[in-house]
C-alpha positions in Angstrom: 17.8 -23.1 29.2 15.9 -23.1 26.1 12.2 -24.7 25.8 12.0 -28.6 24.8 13.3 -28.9 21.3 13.4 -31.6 18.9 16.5 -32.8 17.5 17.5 -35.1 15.0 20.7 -37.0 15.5 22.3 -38.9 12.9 24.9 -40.9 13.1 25.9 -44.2 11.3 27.4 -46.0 14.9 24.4 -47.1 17.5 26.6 -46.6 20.0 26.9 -42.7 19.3 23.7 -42.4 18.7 22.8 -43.7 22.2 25.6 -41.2 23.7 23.9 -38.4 22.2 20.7 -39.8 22.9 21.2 -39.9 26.5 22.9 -36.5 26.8 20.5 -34.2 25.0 17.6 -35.4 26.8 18.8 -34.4 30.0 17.7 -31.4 28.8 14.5 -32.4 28.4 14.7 -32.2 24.4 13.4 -35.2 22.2 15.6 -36.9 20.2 14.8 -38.8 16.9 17.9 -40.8 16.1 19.0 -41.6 12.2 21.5 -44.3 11.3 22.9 -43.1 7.8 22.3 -40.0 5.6 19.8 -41.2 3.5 17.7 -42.3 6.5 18.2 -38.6 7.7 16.9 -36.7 4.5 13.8 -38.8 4.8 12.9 -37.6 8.3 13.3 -33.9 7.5 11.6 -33.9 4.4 8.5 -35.7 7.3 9.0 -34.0 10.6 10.0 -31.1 12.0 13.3 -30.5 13.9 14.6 -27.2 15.6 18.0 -28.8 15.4 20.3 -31.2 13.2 23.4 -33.3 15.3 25.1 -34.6 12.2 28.0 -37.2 11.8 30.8 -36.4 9.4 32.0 -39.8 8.3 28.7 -41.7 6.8 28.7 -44.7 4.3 26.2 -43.6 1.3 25.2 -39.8 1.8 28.1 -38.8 4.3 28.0 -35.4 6.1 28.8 -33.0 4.1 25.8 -34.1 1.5 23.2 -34.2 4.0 24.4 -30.8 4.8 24.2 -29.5 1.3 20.9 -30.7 1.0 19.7 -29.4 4.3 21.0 -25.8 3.0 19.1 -26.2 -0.4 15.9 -25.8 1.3 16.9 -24.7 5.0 18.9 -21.7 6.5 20.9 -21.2 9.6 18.8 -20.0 11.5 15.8 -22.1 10.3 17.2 -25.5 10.9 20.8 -25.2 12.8 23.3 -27.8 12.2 26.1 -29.1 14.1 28.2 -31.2 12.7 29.9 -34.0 15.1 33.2 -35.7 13.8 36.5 -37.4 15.4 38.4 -35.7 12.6 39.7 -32.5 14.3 41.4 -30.8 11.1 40.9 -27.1 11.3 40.6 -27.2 7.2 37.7 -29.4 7.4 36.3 -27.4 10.0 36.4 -24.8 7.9 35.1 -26.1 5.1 31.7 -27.5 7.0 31.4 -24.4 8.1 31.7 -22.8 4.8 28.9 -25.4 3.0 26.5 -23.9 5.9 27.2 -26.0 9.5 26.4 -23.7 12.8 28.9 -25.5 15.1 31.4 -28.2 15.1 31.8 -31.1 17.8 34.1 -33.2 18.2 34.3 -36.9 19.4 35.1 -38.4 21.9 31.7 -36.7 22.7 32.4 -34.4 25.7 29.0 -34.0 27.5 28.8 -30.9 29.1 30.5 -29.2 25.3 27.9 -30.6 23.4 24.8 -29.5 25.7 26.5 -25.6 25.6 26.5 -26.2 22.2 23.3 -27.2 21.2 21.7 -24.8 23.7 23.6 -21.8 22.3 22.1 -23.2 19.0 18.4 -23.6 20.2 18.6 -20.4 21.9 19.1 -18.5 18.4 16.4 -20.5 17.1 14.1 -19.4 20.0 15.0 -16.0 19.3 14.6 -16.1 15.6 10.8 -17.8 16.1 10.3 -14.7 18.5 11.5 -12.2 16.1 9.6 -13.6 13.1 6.3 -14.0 15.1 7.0 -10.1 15.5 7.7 -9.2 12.3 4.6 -11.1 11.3 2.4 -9.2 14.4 3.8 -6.3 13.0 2.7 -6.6 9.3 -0.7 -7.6 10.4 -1.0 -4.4 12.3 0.7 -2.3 9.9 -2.3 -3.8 7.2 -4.8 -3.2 9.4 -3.7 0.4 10.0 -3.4 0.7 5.9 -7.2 -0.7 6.1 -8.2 1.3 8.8 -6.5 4.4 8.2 -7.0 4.3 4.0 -10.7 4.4 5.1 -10.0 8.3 6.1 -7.5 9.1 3.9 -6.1 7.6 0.6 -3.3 4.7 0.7 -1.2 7.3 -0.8 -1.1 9.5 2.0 -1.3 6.9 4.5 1.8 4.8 3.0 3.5 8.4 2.8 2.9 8.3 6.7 4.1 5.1 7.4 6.8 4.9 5.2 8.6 8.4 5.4 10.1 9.3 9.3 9.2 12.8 8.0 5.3 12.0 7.1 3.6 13.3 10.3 5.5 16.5 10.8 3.6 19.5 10.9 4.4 21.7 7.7 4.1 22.4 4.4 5.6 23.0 0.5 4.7 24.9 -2.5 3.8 22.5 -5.3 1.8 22.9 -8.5 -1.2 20.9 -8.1 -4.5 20.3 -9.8 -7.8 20.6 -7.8 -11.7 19.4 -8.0 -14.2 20.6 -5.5 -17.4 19.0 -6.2 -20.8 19.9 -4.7 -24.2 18.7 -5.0 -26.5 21.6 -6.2 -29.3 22.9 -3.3 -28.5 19.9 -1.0 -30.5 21.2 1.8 -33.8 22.1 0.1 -33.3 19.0 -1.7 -33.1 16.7 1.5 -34.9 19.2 4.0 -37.7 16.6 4.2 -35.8 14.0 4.7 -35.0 12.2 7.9 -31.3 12.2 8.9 -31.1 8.3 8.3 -32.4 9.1 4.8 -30.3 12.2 4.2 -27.2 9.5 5.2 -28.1 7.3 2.7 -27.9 9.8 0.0 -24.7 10.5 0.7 -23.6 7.5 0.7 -25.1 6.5 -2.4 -23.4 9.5 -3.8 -20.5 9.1 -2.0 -20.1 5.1 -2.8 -20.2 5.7 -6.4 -18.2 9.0 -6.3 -15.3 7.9 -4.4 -14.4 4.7 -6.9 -14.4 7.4 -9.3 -11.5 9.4 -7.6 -9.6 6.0 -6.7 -9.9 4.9 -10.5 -7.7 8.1 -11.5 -5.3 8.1 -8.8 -7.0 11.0 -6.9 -6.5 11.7 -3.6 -9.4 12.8 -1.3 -8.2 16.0 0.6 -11.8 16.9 2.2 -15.2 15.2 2.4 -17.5 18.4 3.7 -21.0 17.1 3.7 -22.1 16.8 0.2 -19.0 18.6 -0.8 -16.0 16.8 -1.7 -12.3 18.4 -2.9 -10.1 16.1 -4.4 -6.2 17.1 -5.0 -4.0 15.4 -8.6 -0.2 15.3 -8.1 -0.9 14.7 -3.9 1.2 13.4 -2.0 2.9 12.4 -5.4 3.4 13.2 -8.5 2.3 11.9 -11.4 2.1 11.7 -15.7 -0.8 13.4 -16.5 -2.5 15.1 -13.3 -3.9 17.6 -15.0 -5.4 15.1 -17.4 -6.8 12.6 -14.9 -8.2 15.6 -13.1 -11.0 16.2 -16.1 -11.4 13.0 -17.3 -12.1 12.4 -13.3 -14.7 15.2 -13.4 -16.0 13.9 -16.6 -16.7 10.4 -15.5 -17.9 11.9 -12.0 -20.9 13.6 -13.6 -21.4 10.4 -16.0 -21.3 8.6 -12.5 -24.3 10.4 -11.4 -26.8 8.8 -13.5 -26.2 5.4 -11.4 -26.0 7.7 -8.1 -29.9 8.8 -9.1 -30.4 5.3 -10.0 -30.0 4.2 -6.5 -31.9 7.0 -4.8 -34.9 5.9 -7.1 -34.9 2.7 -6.2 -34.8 3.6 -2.7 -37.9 6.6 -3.1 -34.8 9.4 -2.3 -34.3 12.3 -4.4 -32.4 12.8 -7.9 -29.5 14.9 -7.4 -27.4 17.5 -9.6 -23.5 18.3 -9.2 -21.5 21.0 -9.7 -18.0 20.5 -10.7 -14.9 23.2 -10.8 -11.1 22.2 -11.7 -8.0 24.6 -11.5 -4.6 23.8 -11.5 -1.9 26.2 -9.2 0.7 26.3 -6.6 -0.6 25.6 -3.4 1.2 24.5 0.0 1.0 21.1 0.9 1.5 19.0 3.8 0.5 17.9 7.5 -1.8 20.9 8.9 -2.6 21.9 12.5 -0.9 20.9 15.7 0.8 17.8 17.4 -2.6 17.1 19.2 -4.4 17.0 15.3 -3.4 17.1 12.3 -4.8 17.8 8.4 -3.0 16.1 5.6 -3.9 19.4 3.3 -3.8 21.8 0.5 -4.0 25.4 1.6 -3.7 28.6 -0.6 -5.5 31.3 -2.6 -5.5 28.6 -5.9 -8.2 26.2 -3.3 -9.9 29.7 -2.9 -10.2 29.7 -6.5 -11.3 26.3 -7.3 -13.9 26.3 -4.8 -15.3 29.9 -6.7 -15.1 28.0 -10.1 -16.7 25.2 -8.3 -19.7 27.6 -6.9 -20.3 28.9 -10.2 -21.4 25.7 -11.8 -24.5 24.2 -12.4 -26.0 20.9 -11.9 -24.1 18.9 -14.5 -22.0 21.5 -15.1 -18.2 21.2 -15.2 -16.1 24.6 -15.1 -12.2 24.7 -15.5 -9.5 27.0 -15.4 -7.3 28.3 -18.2 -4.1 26.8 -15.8 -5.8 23.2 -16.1 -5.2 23.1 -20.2 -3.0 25.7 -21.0 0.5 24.6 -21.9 -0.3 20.5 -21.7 -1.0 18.3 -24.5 -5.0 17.6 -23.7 -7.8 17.4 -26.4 -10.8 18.9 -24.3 -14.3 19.9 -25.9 -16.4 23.1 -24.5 -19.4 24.6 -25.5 -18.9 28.2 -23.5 -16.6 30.6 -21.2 -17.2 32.9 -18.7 -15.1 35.6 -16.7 -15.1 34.7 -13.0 -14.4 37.7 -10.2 -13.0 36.0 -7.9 -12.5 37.3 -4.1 -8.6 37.5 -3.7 -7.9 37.8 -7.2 -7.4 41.4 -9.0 -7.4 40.3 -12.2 -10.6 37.9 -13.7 -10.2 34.5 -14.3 -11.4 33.1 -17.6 -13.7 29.4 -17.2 -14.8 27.3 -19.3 -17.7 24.7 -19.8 -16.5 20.9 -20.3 -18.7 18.8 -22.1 -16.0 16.0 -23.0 -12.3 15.2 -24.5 -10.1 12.8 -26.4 -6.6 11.3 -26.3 -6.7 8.7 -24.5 -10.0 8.7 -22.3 -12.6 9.8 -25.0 -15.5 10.8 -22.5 -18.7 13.3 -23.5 -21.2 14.3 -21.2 -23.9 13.6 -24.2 -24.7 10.3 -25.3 -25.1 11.3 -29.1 -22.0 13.5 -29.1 -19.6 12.4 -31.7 -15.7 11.4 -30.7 -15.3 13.3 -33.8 -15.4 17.6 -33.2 -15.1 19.8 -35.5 -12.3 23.1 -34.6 -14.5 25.1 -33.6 -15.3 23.1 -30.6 -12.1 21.8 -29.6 -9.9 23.8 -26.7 -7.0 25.1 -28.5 -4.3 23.7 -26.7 -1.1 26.5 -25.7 -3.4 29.4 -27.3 -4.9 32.6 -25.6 -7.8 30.2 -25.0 -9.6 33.3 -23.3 -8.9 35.7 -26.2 
């Protein structure tokens, strides 16, 4: 037996609406009676019913319009509706049930029918409630996981998680991808005098700025490694212009440092100094370690390389690869290259200095630099750039 329920019964005949009256309550269910259709309409548009008894044959708005009406703004299995008639025409049967009616009755009112009836019908709605009060427990959760969890790592990774049956297993793919290590120069002479509550506060002044950096350019934070920081472009996703977003991240990164300093001033900490390499190369990708912990990762020589690039810099200093610029459509400005010996590598690897670029970010690491550069200052784009 379902839980007490209230019904509306409608029905133009007091003496029908006393018979159904008397019968539903046995149940225990309350009953609020209506003597036509208009009187009906008026009491759902002001209460709240779990169930609709409904009489065919009405003067004024018979059955069937109560029921279209009922359907405009209700659906089966938010407001049931049985219709009760003492026509017993299977065509009209059929055609209630096709404007949206859950059951059909008919009179003379047989008692025990009609409880089955509207019990079978409360029971679904019982159901529904329970199912849509766990769908609802569910989306709560699954947003506080996203809060929780995107905390860690970025919603990107965590909605490829909780969205793909394959998110959490252990393994990997080759896929182009642009990288940015980050490092803050001589961190530990800088903050050796420190106390560790002050040395936490530095980073996460650095880090608080820093991190809306990444998340304004659709990076994804792979590894946050004391005061160093890698952060992947085209992870877990692709997208237009990695590569691009990648410098112009870098860029803005070392133009964010000036309100990172800021904050450290106002709080008697040290200035700091970052050091910034980008590369761009096939890497493998995916969930790292075991079943009992895992790594959402990059892994391969190319991270190797970036974080060489990355050691190389100075403070303010951005360094990037030939593979970054070369064969892409990107307006960069540099002031000097260098031939890096990397470990793992036979072969150098030219770098360059970025100071700034165009198209459609137009950032410069000097404030008097002009948007306009002359060639001999601009990358050239699909060249032998190290020649």
């Amino acid at each position: 037996m379902s839980k007490s329920c209230n019904i509306l019964a409608v029905d133009d005949d007091a003496l029908n609406r006393g018979v159904i009256e008397r019968i539903v309550t046995r149940k225990g269910h309350k009953v609020t009676l209506a003597n036509d259709g208009k009187d009906a309409l008026h009491k759902i548009r002001r209460g709240t019913f779990d169930l609709v008894l409904l009489d065919v044959m009405m003067p004024g708005i018979d059955g069937p319009g109560v029921l279209r009406e009922i359907r405009n703004h209700y659906s089966m299995s938010d407001l049931p509706v049985i219709m009760v008639s003492a026509l017993n025409d299977s065509d009209k049967v059929v055609e209630l049930l096709d404007l949206g009616a859950n059951d059909y009755v008919t009179k003379p009112i047989d008692a025990k029918v009609l409880q089955a009836r509207v019990e079978t019908q409360l029971s679904v709605v019982t159901a529904n409630k329970k199912v849509f009060a766990l769908s609802e427990d569910a989306k709560r959760r699954n947003k506080l996981l996203l809060n929780l969890f995107g905390r860690y790592v970025t919603d990107d990774v965590v909605r490829n998680l909780v969205s793909s049956p394959q998110g959490s297993k252990i393994g990997s793919e080759l896929e182009e991808v642009t990288l940015l290590f980050a490092d803050i120069r001589g961190f530990s002479s800088v903050t050796e005098h420190l106390s560790p509550e002050q040395v936490l506060t530095v980073l996460n002044n650095y880090y608080d700025v820093m991190i809306d950096v990444v998340n304004k350019f659709k990076g994804t934070i792979d590894k946050l490694m004391g005061d160093e920081m890698l952060v992947t472009f085209g992870v877990p996703k692709k997208r237009t212009g990695d590569a691009e977003r990648a410098l112009a991240c870098a860029l803005s990164m070392q133009l964010g440092m000036r309100e990172v300093n800021e904050r450290n001033q106002a709080q008697n900490l040290p200035e700091l100094q970052l050091g910034i390499g980008v590369n761009t190369g096939k890497v493998m990708v995916g969930n790292v370690g075991s079943d009992k912990h895992t790594s959402f990762s990059v892994v391969g020589k190319e991270v190797n390389l970036t974080a060489s690039i990355e050691a190389q810099a100075k403070g303010g200093e951005i360094l990037i690869s030939e593979a970054t610029f070369m064969g892409r459509e990107l307006q960069v400005w540099t002031d000097g290259k260098r031939e890096l010996h990397s470990k793992g590598f036979s072969h150098g690897v030219m770098v360059y200095r970025l100071t700034g670029m165009g198209g459609k970010y137009k950032l410069s690491l000097s404030p008097d630099e002009s948007q306009e550069k002359d060639s001999s200052s601009v990358l050239p784009v699909g060249a032998n750039a190290g020649g």
